[in-house]
Structure formats: structure tokens, C-alpha cells
N, C-alpha and C positions, 0 to 999 in steps of 0.2 A: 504494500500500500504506500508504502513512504517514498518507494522507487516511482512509482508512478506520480504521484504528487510531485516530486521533484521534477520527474520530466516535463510536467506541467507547467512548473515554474519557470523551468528551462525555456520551454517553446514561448511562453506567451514574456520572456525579458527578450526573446532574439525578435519576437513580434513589433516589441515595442521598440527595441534596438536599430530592428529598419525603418520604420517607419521616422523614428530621431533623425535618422540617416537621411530621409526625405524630405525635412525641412530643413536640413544642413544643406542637400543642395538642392534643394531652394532658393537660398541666401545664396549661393555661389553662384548660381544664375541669377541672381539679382549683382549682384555686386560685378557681373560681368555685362549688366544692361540686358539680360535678355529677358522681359518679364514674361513673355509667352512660354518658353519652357519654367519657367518660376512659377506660373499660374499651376501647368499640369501639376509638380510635382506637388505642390502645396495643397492641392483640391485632391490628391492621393491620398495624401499623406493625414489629411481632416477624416477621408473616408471611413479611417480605419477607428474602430472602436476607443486602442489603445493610447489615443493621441485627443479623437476629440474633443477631450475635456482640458487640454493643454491651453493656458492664455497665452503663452509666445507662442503658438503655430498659428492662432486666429491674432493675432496682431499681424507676424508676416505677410496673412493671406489679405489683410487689409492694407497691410502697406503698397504690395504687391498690385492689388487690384485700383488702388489710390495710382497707381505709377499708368497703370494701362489707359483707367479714365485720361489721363492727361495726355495721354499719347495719341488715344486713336478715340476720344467720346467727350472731348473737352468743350465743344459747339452744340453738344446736345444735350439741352434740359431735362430730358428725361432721360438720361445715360444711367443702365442696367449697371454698369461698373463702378457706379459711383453710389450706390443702393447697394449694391453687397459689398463694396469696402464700408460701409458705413455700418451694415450688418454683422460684419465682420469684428472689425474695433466695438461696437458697445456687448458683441460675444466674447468677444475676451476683456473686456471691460469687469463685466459678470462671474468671470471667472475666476478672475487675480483678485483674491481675496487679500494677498500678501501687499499689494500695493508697485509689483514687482514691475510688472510696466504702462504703471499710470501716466509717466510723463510721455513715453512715445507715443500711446495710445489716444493722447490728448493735444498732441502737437499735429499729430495726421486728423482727425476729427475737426481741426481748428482750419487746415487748409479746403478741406471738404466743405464745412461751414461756410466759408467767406465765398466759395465756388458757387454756393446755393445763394448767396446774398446776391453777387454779381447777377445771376442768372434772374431773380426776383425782379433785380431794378431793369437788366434788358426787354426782359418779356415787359414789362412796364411799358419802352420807348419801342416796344413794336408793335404796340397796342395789344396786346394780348393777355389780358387778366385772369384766366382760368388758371396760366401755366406762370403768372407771377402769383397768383396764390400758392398753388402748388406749392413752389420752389422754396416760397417764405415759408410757410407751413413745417417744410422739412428741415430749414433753416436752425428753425426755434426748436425744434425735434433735437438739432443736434448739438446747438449749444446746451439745451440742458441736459445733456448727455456729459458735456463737457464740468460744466456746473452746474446742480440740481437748483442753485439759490442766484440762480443770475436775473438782473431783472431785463427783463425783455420789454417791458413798457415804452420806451422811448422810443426803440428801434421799433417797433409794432406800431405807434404813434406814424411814425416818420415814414413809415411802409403806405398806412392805411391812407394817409393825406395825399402821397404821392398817385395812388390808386384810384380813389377818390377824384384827384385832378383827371388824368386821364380819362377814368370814365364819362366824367363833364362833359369833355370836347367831344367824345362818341355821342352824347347824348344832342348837345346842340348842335350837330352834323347831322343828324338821324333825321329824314322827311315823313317817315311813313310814322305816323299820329300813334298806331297800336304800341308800335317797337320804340316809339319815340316816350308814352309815356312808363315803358317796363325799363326803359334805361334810366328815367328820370329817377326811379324807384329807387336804383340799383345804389346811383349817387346818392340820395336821401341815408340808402342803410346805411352806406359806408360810413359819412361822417356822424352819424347818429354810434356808429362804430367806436370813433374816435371818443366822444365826447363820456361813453363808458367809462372808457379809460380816465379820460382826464375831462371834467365838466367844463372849466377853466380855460378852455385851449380856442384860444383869438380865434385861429383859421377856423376849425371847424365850426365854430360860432358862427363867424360872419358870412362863410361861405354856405351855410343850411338858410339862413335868412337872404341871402340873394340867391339862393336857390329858388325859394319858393318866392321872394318877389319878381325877379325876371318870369318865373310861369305867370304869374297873373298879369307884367305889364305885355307878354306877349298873346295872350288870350285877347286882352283890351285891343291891341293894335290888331289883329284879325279880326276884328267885329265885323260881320255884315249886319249896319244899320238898318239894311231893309228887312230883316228878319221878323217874324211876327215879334210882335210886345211883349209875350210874355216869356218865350224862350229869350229873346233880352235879357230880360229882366232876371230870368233863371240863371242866366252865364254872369251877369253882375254880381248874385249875390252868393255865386261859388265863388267870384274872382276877390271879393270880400273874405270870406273864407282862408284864402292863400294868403292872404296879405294878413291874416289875423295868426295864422302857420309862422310867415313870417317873422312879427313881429318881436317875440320873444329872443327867437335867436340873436336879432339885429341890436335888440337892447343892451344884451349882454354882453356882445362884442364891444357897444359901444365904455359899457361901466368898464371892460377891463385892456381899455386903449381908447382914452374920451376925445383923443386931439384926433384920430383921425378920417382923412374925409372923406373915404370912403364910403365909410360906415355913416356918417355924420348924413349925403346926401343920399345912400337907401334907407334911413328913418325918416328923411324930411319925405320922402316919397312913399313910404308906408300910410305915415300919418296925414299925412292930405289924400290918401284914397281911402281912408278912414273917418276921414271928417274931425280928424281933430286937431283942427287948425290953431289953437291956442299950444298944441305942443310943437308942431311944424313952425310955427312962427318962433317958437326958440330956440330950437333948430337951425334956423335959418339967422337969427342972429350970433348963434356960435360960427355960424360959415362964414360971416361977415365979419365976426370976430377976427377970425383968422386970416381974411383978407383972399377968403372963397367964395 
């Protein structure tokens, strides 16, 4: 019985012996540039029972697959190879209970990271926001990977504003009435997005309140006056409505940035399509104030 025990022990250290052997070269295909044979060996070498619970072998195969993305998937947003280095590192992340390679593990995740941010902000300037959400989404995935306790609010702010703008210009480009008012929407949630975050925050403030003032002053300028009177009168006292949507937002903007005129002449223009001309007219003497 002992003999046979032993031979067991025997087979399954030579088992593991190659398989070590595997990610040894690995690394020697890496260190000679060639990560295509470095990918095989190291996807072997995970295969096998007696390794995959290794955190230096799924660090390698992160590194590894971190080298490929950049070689031959570094243009593409949705690059497979940058998803499984990334699956890779927080699996040996999980692993290394020792702490044995936090720092490289966290230095390859941090290039991965900023590769996701780039890609966020491009898909942003190609107009494409499904795949700059995405990209953010994975983004913040991977810094808290990096740091469980990072605050992502700023950068998520900075993201959403930026999104938010673009989708504006889709929106006021957009001719067709159906799609033109699901984009309007789309804009609304985002900085409604924002303001989650942080209530206090000028832009999104002031850009929800000329959000919904520009919809009512462009409703107003497409009136067909010959329309019957009482659909008139219908579309007025929605376009009331918008400008009362408005109104809040534009206030607030204005309490937390009082000098400026922007914001200064979409109150004066809320409040005179509201009739309330004793606050427009001091309005209008801050603009005059200021030699506006």
C-alpha cells in the first residue's frame, strides 16, 4: 500500500513538475517577444488541474495576453484579449492570498484600465455611446479591482457630462419628431445621472434647464397659428409645463454661479413665458448690472 501511495506521489510531483516546466517557458517565450507561442504554453499549462490554482501562472497568462491585446487588438473596443487578461489578473488576484504578486498584478490591470478609459472617451468622439458605456462600465470594473475603496465619482461625473454632451448634438441633429423626442429623453436621464451623484454640479444644473427651455422655445417657434384654438391652446399650456420642468434646474444653476449670463438670460426667458414679470425685470436689471 505505501509503495503504491508513493508512486502516486511520485506521478502527480512529475505532473506538476511539467506543467512548472510550462510556465517556465512561457516566460522564455515571453522574454524572447514571442507571445503566440507564450499564449499556447501558458493556456497548457492552466489546463492542467495541478497548476490551476497557481497565482503566478494566471498572472503570466495575463501578462501575456495584456502583450497580444496591444499587439494585434489594441483598435478594438471590444478586444476578446483584453477580457481575458483582465480575467486572468483579478484570477490570480483571488488567488494570492500571500500578497505574492499584488504589485504586478496591479500594474498590468492599471494599463488595461487606462486602455478602457481611452476607448470610453473615443467611442464618445465617434459618437457612439452604447460602446462608450461599455468600455466605462469595464473601466470602473477594473479599477476596483485595482482598489476596492477608490472613489470613482469624479471620473463617472466627468464621463457622464461628457456623454450627456454628445448625446445633445444627436438629439438637436435628429429631424424625425418620434426619435427626436427618445433622444431628448436619453439626454434628460443622463444629467439627471449626474446630479445623483453630485446635486450641486453647475453643468448639469444648467444644462437640464436649457434642456427643457430650448424644447418649449422650439415648440413656440413651430406654431402653426392657423391651427384650431384649442389645440393652440393645448400646445401652450404643455409648453408652460416645460418651462415650469425648466425652471428649477435654471434657479439652481443660477444660486451656485449668480454672475453668470448664461444662466442669468435663460431665467429672464423662463420667467417672462411664465408671466412673472416682477422676477424677469430683476433679472434683467442684474444683466444690466453687469453691462449685459
Amino acid at each position: 500500500m505505501k509503495k503504491w501511495l508513493t508512486y502516486i506521489l511520485l506521478l502527480l510531483a512529475a505532473a506538476s513538475f511539467a506543467q512548472q516546466q510550462r510556465v517556465a517557458k512561457a516566460l522564455e517565450y515571453v522574454e524572447a517577444g514571442d507571445f503566440f507561442n507564450a499564449k499556447t504554453e501558458i493556456d497548457a499549462a492552466l489546463q492542467n488541474e495541478t497548476t490551476h490554482n497557481d497565482s503566478y501562472a494566471w498572472y503570466v497568462k495575463g501578462f501575456i495576453y495584456k502583450e497580444l491585446y496591444k499587439k494585434n487588438e489594441k483598435n478594438n473596443p471590444l478586444s476578446p484579449l483584453r477580457i481575458e487578461a483582465i480575467a486572468a489578473l483579478k484570477k490570480s488576484m483571488e488567488l494570492d492570498i500571500k500578497g505574492e504578486n499584488i504589485n504586478e498584478n496591479k500594474q498590468t490591470l492599471k494599463f488595461l484600465a487606462t486602455t478602457l478609459n481611452n476607448d470610453a472617451a473615443n467611442s464618445i468622439n465617434a459618437n457612439n455611446p452604447e460602446a462608450a458605456q461599455k468600455a466605462f462600465e469595464k473601466y470602473k470594473e477594473v479599477m476596483l479591482l485595482i482598489d476596492p475603496q477608490a472613489d470613482l465619482k469624479p471620473k463617472t461625473i466627468e464621463f457622464l457630462l461628457a456623454l450627456a454632451s454628445m448625446l445633445n448634438n444627436q438629439y438637436q441633429a435628429e429631424q424625425d419628431s418620434a426619435k427626436k423626442e427618445f433622444k431628448f429623453l436619453g439626454v434628460k436621464n443622463m444629467y439627471q445621472e449626474v446630479l445623483k451623484l453630485d446635486p450641486n454640479n453647475i453643468s448639469a444644473n444648467y444644462n437640464l434647464g436649457i434642456l427643457f427651455y430650448n424644447k418649449a422655445v422650439n415648440i413656440i417657434n413651430n406654431l402653426d397659428y392657423d391651427m384650431d384654438m384649442f389645440a393652440l391652446m393645448e400646445i401652450q399650456d404643455n409648453c408652460v409645463e416645460i418651462f415650469k420642468q425648466s425652471l428649477p434646474y435654471m434657479e439652481k444653476a443660477l444660486a451656485l454661479d449668480p454672475d453668470r449670463i448664461e444662466t442669468l438670460r435663460g431665467l429672464e426667458g423662463i420667467y417672462i413665458s411664465l408671466n412673472e414679470f416682477e422676477k424677469s425685470n430683476a433679472i434683467r436689471a442684474r444683466l444690466d448690472a453687469l453691462g449685459k
